[in-house]
N, CA, C and O atoms as a DFTB+ gen file, in Angstrom:
360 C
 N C O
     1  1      34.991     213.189     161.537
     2  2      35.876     213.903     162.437
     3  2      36.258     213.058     163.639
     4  3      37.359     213.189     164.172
     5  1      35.250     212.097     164.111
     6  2      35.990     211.278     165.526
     7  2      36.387     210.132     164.714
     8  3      35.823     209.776     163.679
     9  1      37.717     209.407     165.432
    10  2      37.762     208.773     165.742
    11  2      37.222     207.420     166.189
    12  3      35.998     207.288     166.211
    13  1      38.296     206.014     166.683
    14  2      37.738     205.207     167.090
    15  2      38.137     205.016     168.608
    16  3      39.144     204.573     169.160
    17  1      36.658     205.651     169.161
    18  2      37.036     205.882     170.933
    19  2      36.096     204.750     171.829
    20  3      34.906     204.933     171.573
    21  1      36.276     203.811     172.654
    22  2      35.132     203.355     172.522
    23  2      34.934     204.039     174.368
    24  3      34.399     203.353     175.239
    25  1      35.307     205.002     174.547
    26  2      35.063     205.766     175.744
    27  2      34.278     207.080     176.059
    28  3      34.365     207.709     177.113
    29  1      33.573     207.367     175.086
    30  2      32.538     208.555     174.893
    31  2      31.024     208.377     175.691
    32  3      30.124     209.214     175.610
    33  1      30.955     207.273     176.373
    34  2      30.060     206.754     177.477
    35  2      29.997     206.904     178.672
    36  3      29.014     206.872     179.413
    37  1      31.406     207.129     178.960
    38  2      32.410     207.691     180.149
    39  2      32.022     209.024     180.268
    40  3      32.336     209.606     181.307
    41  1      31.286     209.730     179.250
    42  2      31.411     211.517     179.764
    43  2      30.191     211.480     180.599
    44  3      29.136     210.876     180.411
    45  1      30.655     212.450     181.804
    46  2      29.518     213.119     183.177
    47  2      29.390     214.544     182.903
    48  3      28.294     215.102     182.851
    49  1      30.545     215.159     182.720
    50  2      30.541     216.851     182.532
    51  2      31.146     217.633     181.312
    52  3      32.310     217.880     180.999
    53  1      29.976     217.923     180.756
    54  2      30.373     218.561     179.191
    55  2      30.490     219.961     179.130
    56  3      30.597     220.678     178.135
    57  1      30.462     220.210     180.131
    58  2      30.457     222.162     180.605
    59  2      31.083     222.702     182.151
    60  3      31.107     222.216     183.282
    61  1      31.434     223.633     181.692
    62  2      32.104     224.212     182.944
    63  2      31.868     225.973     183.033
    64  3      31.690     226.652     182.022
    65  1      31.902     226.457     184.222
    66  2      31.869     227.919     184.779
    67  2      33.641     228.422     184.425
    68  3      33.998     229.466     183.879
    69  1      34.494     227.327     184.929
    70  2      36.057     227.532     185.324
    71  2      36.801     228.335     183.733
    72  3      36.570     228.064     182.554
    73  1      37.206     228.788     183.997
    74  2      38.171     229.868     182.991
    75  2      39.081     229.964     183.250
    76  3      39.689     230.972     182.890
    77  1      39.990     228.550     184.361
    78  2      41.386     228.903     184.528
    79  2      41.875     227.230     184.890
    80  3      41.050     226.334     185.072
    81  1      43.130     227.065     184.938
    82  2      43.809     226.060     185.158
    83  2      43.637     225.823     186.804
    84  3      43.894     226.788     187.524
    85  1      43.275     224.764     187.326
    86  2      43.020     224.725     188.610
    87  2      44.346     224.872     189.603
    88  3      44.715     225.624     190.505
    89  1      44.746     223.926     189.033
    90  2      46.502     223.670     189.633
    91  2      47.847     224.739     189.691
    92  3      48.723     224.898     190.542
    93  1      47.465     225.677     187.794
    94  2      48.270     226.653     187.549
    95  2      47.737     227.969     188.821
    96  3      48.594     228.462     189.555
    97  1      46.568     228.308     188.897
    98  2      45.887     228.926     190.148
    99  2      46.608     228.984     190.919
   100  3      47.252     230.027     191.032
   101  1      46.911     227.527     192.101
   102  2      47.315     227.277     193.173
   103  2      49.023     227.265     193.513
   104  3      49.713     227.374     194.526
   105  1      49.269     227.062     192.018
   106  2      50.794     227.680     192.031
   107  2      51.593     228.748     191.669
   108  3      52.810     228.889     191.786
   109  1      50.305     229.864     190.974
   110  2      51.036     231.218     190.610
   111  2      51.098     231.224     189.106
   112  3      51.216     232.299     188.517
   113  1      51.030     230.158     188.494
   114  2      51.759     229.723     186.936
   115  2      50.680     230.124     186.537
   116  3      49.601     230.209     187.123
   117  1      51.159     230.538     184.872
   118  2      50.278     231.027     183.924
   119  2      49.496     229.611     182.658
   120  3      49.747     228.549     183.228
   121  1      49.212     229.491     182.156
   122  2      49.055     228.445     180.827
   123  2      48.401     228.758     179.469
   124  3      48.233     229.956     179.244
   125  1      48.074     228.038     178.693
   126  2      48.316     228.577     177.435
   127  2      46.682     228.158     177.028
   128  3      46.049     229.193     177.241
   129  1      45.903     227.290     176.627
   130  2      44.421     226.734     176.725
   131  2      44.339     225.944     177.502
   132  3      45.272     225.282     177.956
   133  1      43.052     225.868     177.827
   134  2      42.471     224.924     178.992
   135  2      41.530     223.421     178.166
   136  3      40.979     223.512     177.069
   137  1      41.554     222.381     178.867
   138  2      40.972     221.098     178.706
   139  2      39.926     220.720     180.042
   140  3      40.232     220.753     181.234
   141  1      38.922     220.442     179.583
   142  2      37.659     220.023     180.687
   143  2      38.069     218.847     180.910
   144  3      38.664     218.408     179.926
   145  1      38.008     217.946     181.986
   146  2      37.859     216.020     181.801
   147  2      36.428     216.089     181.750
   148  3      35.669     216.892     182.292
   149  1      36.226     215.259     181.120
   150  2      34.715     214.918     180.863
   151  2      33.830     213.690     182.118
   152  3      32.651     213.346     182.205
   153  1      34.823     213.391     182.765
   154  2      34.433     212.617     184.037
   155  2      34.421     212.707     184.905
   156  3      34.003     211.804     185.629
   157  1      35.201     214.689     185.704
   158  2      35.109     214.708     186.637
   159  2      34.647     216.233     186.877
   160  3      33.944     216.466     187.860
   161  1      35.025     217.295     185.998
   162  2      35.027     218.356     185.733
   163  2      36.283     218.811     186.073
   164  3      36.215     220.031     186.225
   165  1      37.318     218.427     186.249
   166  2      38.903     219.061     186.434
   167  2      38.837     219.956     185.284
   168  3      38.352     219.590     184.214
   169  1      39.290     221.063     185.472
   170  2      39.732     221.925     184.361
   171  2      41.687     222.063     184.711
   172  3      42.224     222.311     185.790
   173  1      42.332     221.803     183.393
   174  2      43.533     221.489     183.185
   175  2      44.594     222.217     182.548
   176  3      43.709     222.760     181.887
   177  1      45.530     222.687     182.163
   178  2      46.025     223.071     181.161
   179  2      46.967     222.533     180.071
   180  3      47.957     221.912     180.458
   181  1      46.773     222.700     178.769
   182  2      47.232     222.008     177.519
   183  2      48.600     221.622     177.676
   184  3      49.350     222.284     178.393
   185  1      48.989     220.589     177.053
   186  2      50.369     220.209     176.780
   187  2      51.012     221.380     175.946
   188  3      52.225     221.243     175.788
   189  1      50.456     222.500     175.381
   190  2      51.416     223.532     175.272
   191  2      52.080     224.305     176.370
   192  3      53.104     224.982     176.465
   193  1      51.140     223.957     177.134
   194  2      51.227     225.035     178.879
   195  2      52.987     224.352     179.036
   196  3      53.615     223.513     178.389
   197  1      53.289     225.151     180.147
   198  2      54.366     224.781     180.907
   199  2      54.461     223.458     181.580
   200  3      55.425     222.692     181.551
   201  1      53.226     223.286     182.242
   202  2      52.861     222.275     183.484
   203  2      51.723     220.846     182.876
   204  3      51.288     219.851     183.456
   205  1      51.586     221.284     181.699
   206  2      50.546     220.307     180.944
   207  2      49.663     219.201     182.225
   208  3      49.585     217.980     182.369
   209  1      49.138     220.332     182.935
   210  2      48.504     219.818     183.855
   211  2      46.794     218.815     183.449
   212  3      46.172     218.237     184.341
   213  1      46.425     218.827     182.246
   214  2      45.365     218.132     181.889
   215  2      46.170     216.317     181.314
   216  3      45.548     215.255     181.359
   217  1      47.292     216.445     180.943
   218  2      47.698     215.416     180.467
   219  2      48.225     215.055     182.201
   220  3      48.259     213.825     182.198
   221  1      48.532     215.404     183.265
   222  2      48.719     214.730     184.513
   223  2      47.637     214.384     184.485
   224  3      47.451     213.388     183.786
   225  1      46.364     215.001     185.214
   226  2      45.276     214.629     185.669
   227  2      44.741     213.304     184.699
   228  3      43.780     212.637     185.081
   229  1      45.557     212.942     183.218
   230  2      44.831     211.753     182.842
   231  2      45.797     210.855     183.743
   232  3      45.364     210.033     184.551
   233  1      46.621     211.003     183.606
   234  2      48.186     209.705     183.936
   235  2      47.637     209.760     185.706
   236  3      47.864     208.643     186.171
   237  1      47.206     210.393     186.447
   238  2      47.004     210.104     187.465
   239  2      45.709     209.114     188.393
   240  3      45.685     208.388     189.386
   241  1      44.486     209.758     187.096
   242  2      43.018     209.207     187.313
   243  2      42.772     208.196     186.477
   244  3      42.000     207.301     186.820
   245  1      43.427     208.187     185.190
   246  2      42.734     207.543     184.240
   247  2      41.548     207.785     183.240
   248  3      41.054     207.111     182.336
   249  1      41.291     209.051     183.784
   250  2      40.029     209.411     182.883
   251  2      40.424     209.777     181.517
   252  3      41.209     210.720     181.413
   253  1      39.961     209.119     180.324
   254  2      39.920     209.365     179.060
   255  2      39.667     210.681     178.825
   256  3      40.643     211.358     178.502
   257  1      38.719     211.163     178.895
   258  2      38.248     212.256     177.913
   259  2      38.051     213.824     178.614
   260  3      37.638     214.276     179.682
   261  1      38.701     214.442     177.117
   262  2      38.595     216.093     177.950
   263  2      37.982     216.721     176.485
   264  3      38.124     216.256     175.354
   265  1      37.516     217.500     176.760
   266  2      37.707     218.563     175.855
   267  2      37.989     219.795     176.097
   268  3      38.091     220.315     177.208
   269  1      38.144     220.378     174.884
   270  2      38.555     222.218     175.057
   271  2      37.358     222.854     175.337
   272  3      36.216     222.459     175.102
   273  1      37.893     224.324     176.089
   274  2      36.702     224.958     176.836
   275  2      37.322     226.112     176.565
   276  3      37.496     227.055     177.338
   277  1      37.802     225.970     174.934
   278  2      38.347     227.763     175.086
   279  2      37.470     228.071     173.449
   280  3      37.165     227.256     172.579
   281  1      37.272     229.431     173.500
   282  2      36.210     229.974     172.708
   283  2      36.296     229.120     171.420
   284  3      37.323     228.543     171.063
   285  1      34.789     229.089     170.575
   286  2      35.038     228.381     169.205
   287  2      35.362     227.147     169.160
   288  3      34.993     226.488     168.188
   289  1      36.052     226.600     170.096
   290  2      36.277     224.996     169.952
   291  2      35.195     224.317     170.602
   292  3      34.525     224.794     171.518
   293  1      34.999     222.761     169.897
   294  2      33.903     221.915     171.216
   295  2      34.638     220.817     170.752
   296  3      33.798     219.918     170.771
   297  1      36.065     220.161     170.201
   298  2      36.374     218.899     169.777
   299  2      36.680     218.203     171.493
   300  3      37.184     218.809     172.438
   301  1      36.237     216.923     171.468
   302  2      36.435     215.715     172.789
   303  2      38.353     215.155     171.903
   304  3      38.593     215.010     170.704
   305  1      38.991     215.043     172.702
   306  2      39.945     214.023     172.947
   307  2      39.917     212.856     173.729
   308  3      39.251     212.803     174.763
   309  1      40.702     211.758     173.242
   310  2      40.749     210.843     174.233
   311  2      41.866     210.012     174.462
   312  3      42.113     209.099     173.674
   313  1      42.684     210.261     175.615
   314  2      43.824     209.827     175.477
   315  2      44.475     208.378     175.867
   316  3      45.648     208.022     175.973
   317  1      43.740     207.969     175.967
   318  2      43.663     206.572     175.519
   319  2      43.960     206.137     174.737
   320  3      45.059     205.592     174.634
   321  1      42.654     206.226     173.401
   322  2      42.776     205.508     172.406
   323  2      43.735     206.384     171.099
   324  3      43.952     206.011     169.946
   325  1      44.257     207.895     171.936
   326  2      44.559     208.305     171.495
   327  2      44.226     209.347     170.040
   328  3      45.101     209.718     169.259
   329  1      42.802     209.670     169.936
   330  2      42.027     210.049     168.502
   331  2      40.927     211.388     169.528
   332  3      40.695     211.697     170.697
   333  1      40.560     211.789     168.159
   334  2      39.750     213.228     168.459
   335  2      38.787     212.200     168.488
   336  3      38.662     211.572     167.437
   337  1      37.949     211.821     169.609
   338  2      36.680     211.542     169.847
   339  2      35.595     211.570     168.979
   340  3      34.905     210.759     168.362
   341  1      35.672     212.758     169.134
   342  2      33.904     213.392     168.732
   343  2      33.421     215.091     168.965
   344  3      34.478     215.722     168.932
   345  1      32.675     215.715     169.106
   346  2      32.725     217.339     169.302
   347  2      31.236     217.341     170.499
   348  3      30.299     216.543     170.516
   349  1      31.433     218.293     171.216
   350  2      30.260     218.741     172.092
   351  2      29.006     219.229     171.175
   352  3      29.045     220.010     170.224
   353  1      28.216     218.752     171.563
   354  2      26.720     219.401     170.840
   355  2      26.419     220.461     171.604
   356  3      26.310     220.367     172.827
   357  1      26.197     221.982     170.699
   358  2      25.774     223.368     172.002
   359  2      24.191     223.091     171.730
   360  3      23.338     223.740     172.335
């Protein structure tokens, strides 16, 4: 299932409390699933969202890796190397 990432060394935060888009919050906007970064704990919203605010927060920081934090899923992305990483261990 992963990929060839060689940035899965890079993860600090594999969990989060947050259940909402940080940014969509602060502007009223709604979004569609959420993405964790795995390096800082930003919680983001998907390139389906309106504001694909998790794909800014990479283009801005640089941090590779997020994963989903919405029910049933644990797959890592990495947009970098561009490939499904790897999956969260519960």
């Amino acid at each position: 299932m992963s990929g060839n990432c060689t940035h899965l060394y890079q993860a600090r935060v594999l969990q989060t409390d947050k259940t909402y888009c940080e940014d969509c919050m602060k502007r009223g906007d709604s979004w569609v699933h959420l993405r964790l970064c795995l390096t800082c704990g930003y919680v983001g919203c998907c390139d389906s969202s309106p504001n694909r605010h998790a794909s800014g927060h990479y283009l801005a920081t640089g941090h590779p890796l997020v994963r989903s934090i919405e029910p049933g899923e644990n797959w890592i992305w990495c947009y970098r190397d561009e490939v499904m990483a790897g999956v969260v261990q519960a």
